[in-house]
ZAVO-214292 format. One record per residue: residue in three letters; x, y, z of N, C-alpha, C in turn. Coordinates in steps of 0.2 Angstrom, whole numbers, padded with zeros to 4 digits, always signed. Last residue first. Layout:
N
AlaXYZXYZXYZ ...
***
This chain:
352
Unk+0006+0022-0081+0006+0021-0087-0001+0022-0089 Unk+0014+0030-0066+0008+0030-0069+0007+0027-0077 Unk+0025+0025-0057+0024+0026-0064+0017+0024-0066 Unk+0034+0031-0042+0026+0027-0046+0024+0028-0051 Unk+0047+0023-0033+0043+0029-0038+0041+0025-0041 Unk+0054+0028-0019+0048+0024-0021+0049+0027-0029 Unk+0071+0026-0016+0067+0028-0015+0061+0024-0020 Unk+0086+0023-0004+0082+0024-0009+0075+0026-0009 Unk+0099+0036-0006+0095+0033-0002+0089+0031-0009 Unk+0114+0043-0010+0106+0042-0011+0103+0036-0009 Unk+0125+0040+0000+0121+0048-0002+0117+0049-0007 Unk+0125+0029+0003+0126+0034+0008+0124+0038+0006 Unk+0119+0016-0006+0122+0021-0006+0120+0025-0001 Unk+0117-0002-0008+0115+0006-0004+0120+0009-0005 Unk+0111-0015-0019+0117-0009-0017+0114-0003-0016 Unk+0106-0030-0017+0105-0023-0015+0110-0020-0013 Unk+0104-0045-0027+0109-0039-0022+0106-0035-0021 Unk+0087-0054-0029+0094-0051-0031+0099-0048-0025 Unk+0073-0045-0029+0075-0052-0030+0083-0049-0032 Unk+0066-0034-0018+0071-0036-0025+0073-0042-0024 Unk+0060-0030-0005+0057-0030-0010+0062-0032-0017 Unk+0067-0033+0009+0062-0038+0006+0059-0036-0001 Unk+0078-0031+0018+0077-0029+0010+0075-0035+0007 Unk+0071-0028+0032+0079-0027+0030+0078-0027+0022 Unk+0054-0039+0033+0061-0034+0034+0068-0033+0030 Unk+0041-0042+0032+0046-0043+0029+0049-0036+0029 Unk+0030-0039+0039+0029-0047+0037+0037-0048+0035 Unk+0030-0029+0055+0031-0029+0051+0030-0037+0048 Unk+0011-0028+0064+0019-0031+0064+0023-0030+0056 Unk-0004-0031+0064+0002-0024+0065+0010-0026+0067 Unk-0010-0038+0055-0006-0041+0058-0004-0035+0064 Unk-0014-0026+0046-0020-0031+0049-0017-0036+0054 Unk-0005-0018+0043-0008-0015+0046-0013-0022+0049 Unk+0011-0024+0041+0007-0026+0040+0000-0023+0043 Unk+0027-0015+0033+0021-0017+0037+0016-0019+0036 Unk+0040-0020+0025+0034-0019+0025+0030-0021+0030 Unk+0054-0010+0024+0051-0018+0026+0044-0017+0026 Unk+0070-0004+0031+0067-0006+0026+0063-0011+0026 Unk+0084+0000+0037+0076+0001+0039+0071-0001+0035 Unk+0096+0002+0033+0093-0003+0036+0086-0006+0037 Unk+0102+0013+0024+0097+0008+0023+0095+0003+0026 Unk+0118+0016+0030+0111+0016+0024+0107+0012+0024 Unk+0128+0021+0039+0128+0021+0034+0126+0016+0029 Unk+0124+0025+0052+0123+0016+0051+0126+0015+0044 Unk+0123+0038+0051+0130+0036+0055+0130+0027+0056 Unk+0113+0040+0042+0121+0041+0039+0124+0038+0045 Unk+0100+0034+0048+0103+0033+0041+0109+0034+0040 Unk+0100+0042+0058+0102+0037+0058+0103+0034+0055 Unk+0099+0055+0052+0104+0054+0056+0107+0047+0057 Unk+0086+0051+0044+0090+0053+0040+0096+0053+0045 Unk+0076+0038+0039+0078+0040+0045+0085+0046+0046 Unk+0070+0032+0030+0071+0039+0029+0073+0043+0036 Unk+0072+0016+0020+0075+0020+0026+0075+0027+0026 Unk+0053+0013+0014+0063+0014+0015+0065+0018+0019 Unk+0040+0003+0017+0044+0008+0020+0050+0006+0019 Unk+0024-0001+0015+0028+0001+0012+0033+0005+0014 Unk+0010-0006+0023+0014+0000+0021+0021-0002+0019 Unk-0005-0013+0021+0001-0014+0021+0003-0008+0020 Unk-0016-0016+0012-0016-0015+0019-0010-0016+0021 Unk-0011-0029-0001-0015-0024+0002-0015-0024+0012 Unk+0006-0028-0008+0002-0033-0003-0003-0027-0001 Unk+0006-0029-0024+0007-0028-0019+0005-0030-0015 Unk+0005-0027-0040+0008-0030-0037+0011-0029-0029 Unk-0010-0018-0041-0004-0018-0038-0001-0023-0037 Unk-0024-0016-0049-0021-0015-0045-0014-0017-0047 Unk-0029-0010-0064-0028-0007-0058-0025-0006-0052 Unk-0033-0022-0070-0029-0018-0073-0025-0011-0070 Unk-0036-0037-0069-0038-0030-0064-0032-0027-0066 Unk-0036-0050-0069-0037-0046-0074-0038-0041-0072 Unk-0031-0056-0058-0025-0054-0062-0028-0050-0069 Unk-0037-0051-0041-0039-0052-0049-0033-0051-0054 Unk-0032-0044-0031-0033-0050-0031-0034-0054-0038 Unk-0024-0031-0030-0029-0035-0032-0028-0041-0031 Unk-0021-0014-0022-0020-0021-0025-0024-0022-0024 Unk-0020+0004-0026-0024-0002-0025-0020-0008-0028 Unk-0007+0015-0016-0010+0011-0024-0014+0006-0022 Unk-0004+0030-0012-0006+0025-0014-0009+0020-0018 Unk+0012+0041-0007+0007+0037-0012+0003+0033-0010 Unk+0022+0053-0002+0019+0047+0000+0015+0046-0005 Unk+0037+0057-0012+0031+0060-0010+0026+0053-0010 Unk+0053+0047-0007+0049+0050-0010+0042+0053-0008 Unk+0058+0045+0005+0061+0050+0002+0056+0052-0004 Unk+0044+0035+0011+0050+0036+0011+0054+0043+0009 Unk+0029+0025+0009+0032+0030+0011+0040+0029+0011 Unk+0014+0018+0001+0023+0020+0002+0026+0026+0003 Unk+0002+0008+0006+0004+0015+0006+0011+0016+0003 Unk-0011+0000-0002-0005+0000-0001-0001+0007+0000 Unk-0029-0007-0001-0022-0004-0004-0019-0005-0001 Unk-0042-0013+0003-0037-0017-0002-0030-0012-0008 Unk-0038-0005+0019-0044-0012+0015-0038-0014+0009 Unk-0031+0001+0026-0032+0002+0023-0035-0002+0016 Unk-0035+0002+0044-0035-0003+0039-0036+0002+0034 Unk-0039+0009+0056-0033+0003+0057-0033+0000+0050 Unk-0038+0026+0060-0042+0022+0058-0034+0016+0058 Unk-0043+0042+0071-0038+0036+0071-0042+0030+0066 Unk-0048+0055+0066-0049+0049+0068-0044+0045+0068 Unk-0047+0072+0071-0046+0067+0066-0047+0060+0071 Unk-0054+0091+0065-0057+0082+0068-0052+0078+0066 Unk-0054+0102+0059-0049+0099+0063-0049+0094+0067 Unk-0063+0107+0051-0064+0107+0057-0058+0105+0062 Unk-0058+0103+0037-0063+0110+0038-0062+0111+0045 Unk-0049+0093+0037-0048+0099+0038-0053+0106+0038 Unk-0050+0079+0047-0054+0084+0041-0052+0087+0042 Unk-0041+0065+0044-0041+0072+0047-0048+0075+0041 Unk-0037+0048+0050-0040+0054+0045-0044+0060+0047 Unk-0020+0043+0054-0025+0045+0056-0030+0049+0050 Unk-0011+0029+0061-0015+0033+0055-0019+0037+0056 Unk+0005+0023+0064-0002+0024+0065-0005+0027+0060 Unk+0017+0006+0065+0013+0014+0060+0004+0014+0063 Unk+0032+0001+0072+0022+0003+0071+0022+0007+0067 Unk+0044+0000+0069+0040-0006+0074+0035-0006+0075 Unk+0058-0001+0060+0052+0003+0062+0049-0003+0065 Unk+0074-0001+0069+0070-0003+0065+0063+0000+0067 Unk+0093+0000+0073+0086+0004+0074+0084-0002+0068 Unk+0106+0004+0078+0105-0002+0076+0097+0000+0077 Unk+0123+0012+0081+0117+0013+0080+0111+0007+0077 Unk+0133+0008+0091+0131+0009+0085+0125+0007+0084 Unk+0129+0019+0103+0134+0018+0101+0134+0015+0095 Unk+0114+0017+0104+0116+0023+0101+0121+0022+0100 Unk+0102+0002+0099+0109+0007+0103+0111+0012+0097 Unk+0090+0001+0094+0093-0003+0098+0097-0003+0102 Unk+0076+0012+0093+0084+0013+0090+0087+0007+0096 Unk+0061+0012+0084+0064+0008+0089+0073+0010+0089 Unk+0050+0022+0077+0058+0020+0078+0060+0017+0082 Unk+0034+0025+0070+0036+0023+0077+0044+0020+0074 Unk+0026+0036+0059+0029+0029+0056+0036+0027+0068 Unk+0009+0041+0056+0016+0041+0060+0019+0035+0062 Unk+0001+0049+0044+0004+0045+0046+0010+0044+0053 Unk-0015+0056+0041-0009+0055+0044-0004+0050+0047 Unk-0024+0059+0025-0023+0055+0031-0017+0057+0032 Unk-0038+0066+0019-0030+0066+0019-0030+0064+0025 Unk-0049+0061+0007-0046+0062+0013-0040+0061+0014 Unk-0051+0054-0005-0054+0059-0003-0053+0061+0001 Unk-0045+0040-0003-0052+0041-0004-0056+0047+0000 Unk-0030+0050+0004-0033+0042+0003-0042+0042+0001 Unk-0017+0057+0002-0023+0056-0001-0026+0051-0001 Unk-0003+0060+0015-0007+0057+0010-0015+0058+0006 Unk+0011+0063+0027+0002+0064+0023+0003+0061+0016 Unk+0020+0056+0039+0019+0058+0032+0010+0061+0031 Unk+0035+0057+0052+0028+0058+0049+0025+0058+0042 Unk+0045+0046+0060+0045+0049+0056+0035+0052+0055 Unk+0056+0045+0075+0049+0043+0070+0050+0047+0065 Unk+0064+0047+0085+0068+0043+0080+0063+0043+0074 Unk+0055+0050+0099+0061+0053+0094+0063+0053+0087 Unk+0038+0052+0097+0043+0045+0094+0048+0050+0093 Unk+0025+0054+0108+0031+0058+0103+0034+0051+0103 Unk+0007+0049+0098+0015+0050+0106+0018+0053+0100 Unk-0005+0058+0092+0000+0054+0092+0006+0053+0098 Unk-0013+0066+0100-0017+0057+0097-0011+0055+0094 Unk-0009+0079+0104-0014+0074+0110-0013+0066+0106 Unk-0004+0082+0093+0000+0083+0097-0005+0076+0103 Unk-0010+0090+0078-0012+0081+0083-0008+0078+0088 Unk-0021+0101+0076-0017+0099+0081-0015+0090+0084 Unk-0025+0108+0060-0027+0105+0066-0022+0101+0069 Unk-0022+0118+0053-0029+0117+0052-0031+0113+0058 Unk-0014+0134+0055-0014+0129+0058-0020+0126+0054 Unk-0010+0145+0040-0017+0143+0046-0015+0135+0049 Unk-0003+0157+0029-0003+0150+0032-0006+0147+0037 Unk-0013+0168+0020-0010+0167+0023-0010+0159+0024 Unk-0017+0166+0002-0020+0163+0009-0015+0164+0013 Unk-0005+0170-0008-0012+0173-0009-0015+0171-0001 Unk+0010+0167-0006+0004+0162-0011-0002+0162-0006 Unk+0016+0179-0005+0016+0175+0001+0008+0170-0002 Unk+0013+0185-0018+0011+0187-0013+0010+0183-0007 Unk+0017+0175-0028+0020+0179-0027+0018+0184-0021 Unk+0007+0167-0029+0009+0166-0025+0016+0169-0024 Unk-0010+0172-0035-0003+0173-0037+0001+0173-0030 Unk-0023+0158-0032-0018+0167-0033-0014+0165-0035 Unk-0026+0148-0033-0028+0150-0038-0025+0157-0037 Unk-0020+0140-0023-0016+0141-0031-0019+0144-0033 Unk-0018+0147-0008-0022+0145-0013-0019+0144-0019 Unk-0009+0140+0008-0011+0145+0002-0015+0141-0003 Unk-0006+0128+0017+0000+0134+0015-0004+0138+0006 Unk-0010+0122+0033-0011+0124+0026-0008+0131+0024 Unk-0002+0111+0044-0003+0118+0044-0007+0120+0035 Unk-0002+0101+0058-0006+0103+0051-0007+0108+0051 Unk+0008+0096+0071+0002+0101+0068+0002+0101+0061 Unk+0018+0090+0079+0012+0085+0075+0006+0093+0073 Unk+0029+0095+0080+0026+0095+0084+0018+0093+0082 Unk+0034+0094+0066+0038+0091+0072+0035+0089+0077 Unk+0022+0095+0056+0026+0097+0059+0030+0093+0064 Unk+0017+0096+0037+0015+0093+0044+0021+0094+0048 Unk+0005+0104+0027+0015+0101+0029+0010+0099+0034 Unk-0002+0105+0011-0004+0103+0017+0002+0101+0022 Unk-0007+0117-0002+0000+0111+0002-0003+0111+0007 Unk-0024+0114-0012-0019+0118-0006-0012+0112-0005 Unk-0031+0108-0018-0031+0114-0021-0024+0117-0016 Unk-0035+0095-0011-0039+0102-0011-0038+0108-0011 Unk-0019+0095-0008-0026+0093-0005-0031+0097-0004 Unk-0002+0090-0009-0007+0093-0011-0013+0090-0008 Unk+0010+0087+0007+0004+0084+0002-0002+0089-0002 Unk+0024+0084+0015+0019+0089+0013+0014+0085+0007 Unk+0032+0081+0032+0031+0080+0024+0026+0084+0020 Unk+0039+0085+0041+0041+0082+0043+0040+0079+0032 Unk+0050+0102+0048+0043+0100+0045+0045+0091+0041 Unk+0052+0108+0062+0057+0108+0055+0048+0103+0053 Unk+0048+0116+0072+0053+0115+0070+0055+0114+0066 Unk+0036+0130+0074+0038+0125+0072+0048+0124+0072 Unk+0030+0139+0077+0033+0139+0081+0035+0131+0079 Unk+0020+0151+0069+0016+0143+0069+0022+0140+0076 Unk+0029+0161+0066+0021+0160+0070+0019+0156+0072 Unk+0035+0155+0056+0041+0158+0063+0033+0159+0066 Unk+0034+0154+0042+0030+0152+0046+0033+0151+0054 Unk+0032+0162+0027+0035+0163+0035+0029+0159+0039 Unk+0037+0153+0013+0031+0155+0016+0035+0158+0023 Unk+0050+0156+0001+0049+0153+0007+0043+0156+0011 Unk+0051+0154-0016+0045+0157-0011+0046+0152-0003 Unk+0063+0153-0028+0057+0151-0024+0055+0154-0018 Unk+0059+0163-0041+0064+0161-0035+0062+0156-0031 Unk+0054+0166-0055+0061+0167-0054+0063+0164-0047 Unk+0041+0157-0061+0043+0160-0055+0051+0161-0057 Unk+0037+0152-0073+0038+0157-0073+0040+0161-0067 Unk+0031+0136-0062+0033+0138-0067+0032+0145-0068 Unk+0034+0138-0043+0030+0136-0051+0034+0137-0055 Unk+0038+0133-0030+0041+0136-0034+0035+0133-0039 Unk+0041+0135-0009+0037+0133-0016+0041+0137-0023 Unk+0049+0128+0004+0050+0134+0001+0046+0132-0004 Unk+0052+0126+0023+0048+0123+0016+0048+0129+0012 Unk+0066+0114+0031+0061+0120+0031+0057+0121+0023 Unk+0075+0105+0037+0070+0103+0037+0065+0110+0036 Unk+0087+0107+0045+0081+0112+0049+0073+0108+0045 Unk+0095+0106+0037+0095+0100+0041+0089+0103+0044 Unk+0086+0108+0020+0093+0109+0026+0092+0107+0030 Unk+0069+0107+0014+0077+0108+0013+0080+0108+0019 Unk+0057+0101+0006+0057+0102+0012+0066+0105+0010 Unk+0047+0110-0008+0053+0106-0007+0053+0108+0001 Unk+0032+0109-0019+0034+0111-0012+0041+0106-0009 Unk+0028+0116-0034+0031+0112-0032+0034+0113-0025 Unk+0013+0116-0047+0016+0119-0041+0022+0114-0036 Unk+0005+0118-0062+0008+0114-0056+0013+0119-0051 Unk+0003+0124-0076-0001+0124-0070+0000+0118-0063 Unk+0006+0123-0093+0011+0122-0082+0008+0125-0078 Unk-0006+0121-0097-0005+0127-0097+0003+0127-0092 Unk-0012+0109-0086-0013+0112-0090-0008+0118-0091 Unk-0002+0092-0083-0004+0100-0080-0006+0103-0089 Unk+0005+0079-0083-0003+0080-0086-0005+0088-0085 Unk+0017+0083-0085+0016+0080-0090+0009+0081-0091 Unk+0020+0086-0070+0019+0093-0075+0019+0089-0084 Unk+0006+0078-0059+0013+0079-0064+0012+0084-0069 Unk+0004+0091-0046+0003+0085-0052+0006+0085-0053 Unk+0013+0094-0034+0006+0095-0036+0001+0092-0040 Unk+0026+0086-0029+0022+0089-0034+0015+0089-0032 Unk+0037+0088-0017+0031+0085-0019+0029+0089-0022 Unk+0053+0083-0011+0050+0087-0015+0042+0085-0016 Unk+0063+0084+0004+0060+0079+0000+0056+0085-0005 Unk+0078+0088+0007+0076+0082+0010+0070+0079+0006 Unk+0094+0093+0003+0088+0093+0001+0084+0086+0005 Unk+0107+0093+0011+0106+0099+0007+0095+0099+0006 Unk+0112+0083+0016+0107+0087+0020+0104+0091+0016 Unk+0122+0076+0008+0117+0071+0011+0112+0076+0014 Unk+0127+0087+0003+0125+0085-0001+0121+0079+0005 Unk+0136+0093+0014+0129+0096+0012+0126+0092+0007 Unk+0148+0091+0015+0142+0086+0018+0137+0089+0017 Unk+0158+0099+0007+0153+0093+0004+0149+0088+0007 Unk+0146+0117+0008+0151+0113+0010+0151+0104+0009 Unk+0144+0133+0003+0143+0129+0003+0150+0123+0006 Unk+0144+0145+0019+0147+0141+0013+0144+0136+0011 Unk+0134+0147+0028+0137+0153+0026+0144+0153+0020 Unk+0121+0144+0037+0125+0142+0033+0127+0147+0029 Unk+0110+0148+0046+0115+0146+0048+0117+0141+0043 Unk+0097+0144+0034+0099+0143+0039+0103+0144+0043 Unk+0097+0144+0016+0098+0139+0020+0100+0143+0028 Unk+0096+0156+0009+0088+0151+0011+0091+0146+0015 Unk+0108+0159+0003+0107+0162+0011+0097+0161+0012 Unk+0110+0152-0007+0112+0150-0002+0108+0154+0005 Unk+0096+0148-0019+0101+0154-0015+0105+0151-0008 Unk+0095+0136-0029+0094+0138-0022+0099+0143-0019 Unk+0088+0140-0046+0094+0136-0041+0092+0139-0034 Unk+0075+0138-0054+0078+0141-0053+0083+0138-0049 Unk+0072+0122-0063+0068+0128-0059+0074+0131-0057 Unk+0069+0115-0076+0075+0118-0074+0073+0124-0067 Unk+0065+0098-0084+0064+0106-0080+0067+0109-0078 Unk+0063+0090-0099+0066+0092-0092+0064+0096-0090 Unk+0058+0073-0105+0055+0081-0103+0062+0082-0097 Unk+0060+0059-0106+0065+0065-0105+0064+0071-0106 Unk+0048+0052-0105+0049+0054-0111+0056+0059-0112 Unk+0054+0045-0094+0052+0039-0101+0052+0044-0108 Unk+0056+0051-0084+0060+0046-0084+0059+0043-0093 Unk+0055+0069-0082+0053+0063-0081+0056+0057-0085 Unk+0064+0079-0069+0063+0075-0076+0058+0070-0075 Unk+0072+0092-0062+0065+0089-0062+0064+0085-0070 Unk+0083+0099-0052+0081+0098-0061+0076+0091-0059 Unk+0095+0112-0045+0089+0106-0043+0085+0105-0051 Unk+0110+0118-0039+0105+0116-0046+0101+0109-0043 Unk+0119+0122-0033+0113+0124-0031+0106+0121-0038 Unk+0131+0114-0035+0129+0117-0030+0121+0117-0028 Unk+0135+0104-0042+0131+0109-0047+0130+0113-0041 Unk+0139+0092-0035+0145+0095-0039+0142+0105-0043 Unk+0130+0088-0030+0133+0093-0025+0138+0095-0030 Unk+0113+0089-0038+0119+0086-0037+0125+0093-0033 Unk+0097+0083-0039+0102+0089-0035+0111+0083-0036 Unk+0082+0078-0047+0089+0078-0045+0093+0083-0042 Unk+0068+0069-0046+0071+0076-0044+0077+0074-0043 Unk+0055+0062-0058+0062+0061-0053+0065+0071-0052 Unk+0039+0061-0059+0043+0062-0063+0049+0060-0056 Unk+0026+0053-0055+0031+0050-0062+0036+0052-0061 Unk+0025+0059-0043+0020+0060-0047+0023+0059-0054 Unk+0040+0059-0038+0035+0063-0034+0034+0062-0041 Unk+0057+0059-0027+0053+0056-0032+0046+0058-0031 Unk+0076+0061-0028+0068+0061-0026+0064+0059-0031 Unk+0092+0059-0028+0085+0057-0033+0081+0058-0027 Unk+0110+0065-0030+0104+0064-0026+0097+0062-0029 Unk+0125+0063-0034+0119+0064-0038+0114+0062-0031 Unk+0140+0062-0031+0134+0065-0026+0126+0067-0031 Unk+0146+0055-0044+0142+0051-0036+0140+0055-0030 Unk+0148+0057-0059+0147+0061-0052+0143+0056-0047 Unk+0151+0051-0069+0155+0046-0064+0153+0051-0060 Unk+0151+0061-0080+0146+0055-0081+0145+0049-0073 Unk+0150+0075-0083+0155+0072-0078+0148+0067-0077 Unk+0144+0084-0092+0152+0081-0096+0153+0075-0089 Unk+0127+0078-0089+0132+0083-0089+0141+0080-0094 Unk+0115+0075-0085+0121+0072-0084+0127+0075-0086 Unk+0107+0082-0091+0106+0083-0084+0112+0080-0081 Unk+0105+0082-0105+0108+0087-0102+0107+0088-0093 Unk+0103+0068-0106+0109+0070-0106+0112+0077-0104 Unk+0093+0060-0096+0094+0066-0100+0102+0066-0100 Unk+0098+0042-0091+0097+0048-0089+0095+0053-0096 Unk+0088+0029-0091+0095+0032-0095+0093+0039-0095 Unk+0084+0014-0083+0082+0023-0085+0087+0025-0087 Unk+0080-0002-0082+0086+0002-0083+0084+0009-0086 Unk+0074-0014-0070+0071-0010-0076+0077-0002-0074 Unk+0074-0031-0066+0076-0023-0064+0074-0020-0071 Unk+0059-0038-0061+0064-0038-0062+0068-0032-0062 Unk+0044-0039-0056+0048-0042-0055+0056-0043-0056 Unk+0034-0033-0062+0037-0036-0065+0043-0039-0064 Unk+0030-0025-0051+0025-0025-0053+0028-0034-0058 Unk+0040-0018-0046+0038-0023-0042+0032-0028-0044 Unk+0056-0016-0051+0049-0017-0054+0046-0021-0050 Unk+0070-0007-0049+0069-0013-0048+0061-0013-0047 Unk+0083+0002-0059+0076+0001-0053+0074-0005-0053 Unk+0097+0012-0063+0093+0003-0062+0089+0003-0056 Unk+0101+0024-0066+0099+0020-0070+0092+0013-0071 Unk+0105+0032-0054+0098+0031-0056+0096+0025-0060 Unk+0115+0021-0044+0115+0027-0049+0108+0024-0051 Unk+0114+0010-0033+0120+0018-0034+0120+0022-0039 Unk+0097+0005-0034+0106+0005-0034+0109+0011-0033 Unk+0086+0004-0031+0090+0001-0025+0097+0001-0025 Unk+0068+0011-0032+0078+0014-0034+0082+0009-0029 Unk+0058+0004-0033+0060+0004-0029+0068+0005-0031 Unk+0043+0006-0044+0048+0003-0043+0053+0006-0040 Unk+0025+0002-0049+0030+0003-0044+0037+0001-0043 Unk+0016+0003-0063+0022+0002-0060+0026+0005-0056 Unk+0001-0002-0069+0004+0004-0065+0010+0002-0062 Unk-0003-0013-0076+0001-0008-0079+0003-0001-0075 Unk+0001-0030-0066-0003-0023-0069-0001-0017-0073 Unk+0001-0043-0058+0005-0037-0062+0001-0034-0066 Unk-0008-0046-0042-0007-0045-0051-0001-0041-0052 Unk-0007-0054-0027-0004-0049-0031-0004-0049-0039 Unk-0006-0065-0019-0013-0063-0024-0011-0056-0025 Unk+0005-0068-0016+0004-0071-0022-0002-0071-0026 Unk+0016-0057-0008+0010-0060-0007+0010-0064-0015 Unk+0034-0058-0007+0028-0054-0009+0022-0059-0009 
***
């Protein structure tokens, strides 16, 4: 890591083992130990299909032993959540549960807010799921979750999702931006705003098979990302990221610009909902980031390629001012790295 980096009181830190416990502090340097809920861990303390996402503090679990149970914690004060479980027949051509569903089952979750700062639980939560990569939401006091109908838009599977301006915002296969509803109805009604293309970026990104896509909040605008996969061979699989683009979109009109620089922050993308955070220069700077600015942040989320390499290759920070990666393969932990096949790691951002 860079060395005009502060440590700060907002903590980044990078899930890199086999079970949630132990993360690793980018801010501090070190490993930092989470001790699950106990009602989340249940009588079977040794389950290794436990799965982790991450999104606005809190952590999201699924475990393949519980089938369809998904549970939302936060790490510090062990608040739990319990949202409703996932009906099987939401998933797609699937007609049993089965135990390679546990790496496909869920792909990513993004909150709204965190439900520790929400008023009243006034948060919203958009899950992407099954290999199809499809989007369903859920609040609080909802019995189900709510799959929007989006067989109109002609999409395939959907790539990320980002609150923004009161709205979810996906993004597609086929590079479209789509807006899915207003919170302030009741999203029992197909959440109040029918779903509307906002804007097409099919023309300003290439296609990248192997790529990934993300959104974000960045000084009031949402931006798009597109993370480029070079695959070295198919026989074994041997891939690494090799660009990211950017772009910032308005959505009243459908404009977007390509931009080259994220001045003095930091992206992070992967399994977890995209972020960002300012780095410093200044060790009194309470704000920023033991990070590198202008830079992105990237775990392996390449999810086919991820399982038949089995784990985590892909790993490594880009540098937007250089455009080249600065550090690869597993440049953020001092120490070992234990990957796991069936949790992947992830970012997560602890607001203090």
């Amino acid at each position: 890591m860079a060395n005009n980096c502060a440590q700060i009181p907002t903590d980044i830190a990078a899930k890199i083992a086999e079970h949630i416990e132990l993360f690793y502090s980018l801010s501090k340097r070190t490993y930092v130990k989470i001790n699950l809920p106990s009602s989340i861990v249940g009588t079977d303390k040794d389950d290794q299909t436990r799965r982790y996402f991450s999104s606005h503090d809190w952590l999201i679990m699924e475990s393949h032993n519980s089938r369809s149970r998904v549970t939302l914690f936060d790490p510090f004060s062990n608040n739990v959540i319990d949202p409703p479980g996932l009906p099987l027949h939401i998933f797609p051509y699937i007609d049993e549960w089965k135990d390679c569903m546990v790496t496909s089952h869920l792909g990513k979750f993004v909150l709204s807010t965190s439900p520790s700062k929400a008023n009243d639980n006034d948060y919203m939560v958009a899950m992407l799921f099954g290999d199809l990569r499809q989007l369903a939401f859920w609040r609080p006091r909802q019995d189900t979750w709510v799959k929007p109908d989006s067989v109109a838009f002609n999409n395939g599977w959907f790539h990320d999702a980002c609150f923004f301006r009161g709205e979810f915002y996906v993004i597609d296969n086929a590079s479209k931006l789509i807006a899915f509803g207003d919170l302030t109805t009741d999203i029992q009604n197909k959440l109040g705003r029918p779903p509307r293309v906002v804007a097409n970026l099919q023309d300003l990104m290439d296609f990248v098979e192997n790529g990934n896509l993300y959104l974000v909040e960045f000084e009031s605008c949402l931006l798009a990302l597109q993370r480029e996969v070079f695959v070295k061979s198919y026989k074994k699989p041997k891939y690494e990221t090799t660009a990211f683009k950017m772009f910032k979109l308005n959505v009243d009109n459908g404009a977007a610009e390509r931009i080259q620089s994220l001045g003095n922050h930091a992206i992070f993308v992967g399994y977890n909902s995209t972020f960002v955070v300012r780095a410093s220069t200044n060790i009194n700077d309470e704000h920023g980031g033991r990070c590198q600015a202008d830079c992105i942040y990237s775990t392996d989320d390449a999810f086919e390629l991820y399982h038949e390499r089995k784990g985590g290759s892909d790993m490594g920070i880009y540098s937007l001012a250089l455009g080249k990666l600065v550090h690869y393969r597993h440049p953020f932990c001092e120490g070992p790295s234990r990957l796991s096949l069936v949790n992947p790691p992830i970012w997560v951002h602890f607001s203090v």
